[in-house]
N, C-alpha and C positions, 0 to 999 in steps of 0.2 A: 730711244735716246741712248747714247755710250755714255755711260758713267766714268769718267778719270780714274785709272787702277790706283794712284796713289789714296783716291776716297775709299774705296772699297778696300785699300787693303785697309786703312786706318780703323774703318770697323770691325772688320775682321779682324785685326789684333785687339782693337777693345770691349769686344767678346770674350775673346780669350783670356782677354785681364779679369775681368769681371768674372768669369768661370772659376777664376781663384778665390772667391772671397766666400768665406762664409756665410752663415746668418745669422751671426750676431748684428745687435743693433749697430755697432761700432763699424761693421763690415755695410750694413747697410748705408750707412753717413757716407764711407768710401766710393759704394757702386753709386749715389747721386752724385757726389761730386765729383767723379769723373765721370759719368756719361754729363753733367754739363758743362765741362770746361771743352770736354771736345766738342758738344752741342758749338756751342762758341768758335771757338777753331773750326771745325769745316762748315759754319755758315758763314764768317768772314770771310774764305780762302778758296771760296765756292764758284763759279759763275753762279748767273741768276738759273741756268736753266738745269741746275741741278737740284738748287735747295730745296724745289716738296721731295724729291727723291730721296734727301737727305733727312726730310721729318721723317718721311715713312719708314725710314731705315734704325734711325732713330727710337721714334716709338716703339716699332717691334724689341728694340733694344731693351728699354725698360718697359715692357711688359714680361718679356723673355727672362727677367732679373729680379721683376715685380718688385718695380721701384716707382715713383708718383712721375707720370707724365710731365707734371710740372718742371720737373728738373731739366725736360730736353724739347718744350713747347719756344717756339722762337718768342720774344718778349717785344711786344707792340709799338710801333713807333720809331 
């Protein structure tokens, strides 16, 4: 499946963001709430047939940042 370059770049720059922040705790508040505002923004702005592409992408994010899953798991319902 082709992923939209506009997704891909999105994470790829919020990688990049996220590679700026420290570890303090203060830093860590930052890397979850931005990996889930974007979690948010490109699951509404998504086709359907991207969005597990965009968990997967996702996840590895905050693991890669070792921040809580939670913050970029889609929310039920």
């Amino acid at each position: 499946m082709t992923i939209n370059d506009a997704t891909t770049a999105s994470l790829h720059d919020l990688d990049v963001s996220l590679c700026s922040y420290g570890d303090s705790e203060g830093d860590r508040l930052k890397k979850i709430a931005a990996l889930a505002n974007m979690a948010v923004r490109l699951r509404d702005n998504a086709p359907p047939e991207e969005r597990e592409w965009i968990n997967e992408a996702l996840h590895a994010l905050a693991v890669k940042h070792r921040v809580p899953d939670e913050c970029v798991l889609p929310q039920p319902g």
